[in-house]
matplotlib code that plots the C-alpha trace (Angstrom):
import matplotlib.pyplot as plt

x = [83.1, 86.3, 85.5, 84.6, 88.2, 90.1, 88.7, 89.5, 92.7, 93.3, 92.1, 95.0, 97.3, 99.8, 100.4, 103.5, 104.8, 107.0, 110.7, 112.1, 108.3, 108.5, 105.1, 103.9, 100.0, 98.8, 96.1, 93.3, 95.7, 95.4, 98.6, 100.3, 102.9, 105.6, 106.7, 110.0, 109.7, 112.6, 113.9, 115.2, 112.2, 111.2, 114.9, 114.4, 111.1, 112.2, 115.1, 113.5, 109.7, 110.5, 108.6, 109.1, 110.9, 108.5, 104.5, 102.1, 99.5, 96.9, 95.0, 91.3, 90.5, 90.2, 93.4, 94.7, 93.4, 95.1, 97.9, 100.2, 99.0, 100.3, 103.1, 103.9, 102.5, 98.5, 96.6, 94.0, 91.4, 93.1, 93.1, 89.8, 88.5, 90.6, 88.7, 85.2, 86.1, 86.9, 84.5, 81.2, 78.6, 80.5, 82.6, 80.0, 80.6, 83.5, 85.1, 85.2, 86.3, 89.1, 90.3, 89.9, 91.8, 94.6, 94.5, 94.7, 98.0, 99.4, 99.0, 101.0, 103.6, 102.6, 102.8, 103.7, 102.3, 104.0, 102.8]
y = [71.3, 71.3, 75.0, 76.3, 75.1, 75.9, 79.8, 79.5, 78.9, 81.3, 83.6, 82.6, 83.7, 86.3, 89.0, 91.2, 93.1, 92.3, 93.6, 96.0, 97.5, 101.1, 102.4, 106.1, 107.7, 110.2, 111.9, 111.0, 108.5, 106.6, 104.3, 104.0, 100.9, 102.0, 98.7, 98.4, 98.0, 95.5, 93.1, 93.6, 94.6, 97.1, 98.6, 99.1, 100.2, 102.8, 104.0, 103.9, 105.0, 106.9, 104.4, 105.4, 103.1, 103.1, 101.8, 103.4, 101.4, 103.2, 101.5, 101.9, 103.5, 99.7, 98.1, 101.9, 101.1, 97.4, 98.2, 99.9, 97.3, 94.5, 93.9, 90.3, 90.0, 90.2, 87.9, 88.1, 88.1, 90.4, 93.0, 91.7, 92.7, 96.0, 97.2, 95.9, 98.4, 101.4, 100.9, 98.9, 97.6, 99.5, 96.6, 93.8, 91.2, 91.4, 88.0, 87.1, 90.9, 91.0, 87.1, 88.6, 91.5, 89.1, 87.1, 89.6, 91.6, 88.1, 87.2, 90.3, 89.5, 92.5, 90.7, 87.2, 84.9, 83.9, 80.5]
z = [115.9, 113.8, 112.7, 116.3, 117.6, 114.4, 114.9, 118.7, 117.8, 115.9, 118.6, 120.4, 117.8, 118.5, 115.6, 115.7, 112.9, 110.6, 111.2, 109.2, 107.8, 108.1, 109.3, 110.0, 111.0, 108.8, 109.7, 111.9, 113.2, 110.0, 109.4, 106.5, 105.7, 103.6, 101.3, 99.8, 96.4, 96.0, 93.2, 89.4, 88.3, 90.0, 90.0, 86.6, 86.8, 89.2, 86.8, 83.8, 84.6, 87.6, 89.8, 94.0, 95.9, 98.3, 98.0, 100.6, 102.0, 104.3, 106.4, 107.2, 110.8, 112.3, 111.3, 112.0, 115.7, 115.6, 114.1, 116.8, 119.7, 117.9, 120.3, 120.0, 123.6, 122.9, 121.1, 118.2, 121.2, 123.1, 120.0, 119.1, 122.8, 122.8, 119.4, 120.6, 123.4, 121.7, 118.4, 120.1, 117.7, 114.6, 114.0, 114.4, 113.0, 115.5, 115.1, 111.5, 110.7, 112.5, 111.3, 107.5, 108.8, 109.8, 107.2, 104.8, 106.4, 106.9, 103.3, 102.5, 105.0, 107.3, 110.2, 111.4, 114.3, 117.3, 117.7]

ax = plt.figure().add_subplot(projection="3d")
ax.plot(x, y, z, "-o")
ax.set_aspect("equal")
plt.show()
């Protein structure tokens, strides 16, 4: 039972994006994070090895599709719903997908949660 509420919680979550992450969508609608590569390190790696300020991450075609509708205002059901929606059985297993998903950009400090 502890499982089956901790998950439901997390349903309940609210993602929104993290301020200040630029973002664009490529092609296809795909979306690409643009990551500041900050700190000494990488200053230097930039000036000496020519390293980009900038890391692109692009996203595959689902969190492309989740990505602009995290408003702060829907929850991880809500997106979860909205995706079922546009993608049907494609993205079975629905539910624990789109928690990796969230846990994954969260880990990376992508987005944040509301509650």
């Amino acid at each position: 039972m502890g499982r089956k509420k901790r998950e439901q919680n997390y349903l309940d979550r609210i993602p929104k994006r993290t301020e200040g992450l630029s973002w664009e969508q490529g092609e296809e609608g795909i979306v690409i994070l643009l990551v500041e590569n900050t700190g000494v390190f990488n200053r230097i790696a930039q000036k000496l090895f020519k390293r980009p300020k900038y890391t692109k991450v692009h996203m595959d075609k689902y969190g492309s599709f989740l990505w602009p509708l995290m408003d702060g205002k829907r929850t991880v059901s809500d997106l979860a719903r909205l995706q079922k929606d546009a993608f049907g059985e494609e993205v079975e297993p629905l539910y624990p997908r789109i928690v990796k998903y969230f846990q994954i950009v969260e880990s990376y400090r992508f987005i944040e949660f509301k509650n």
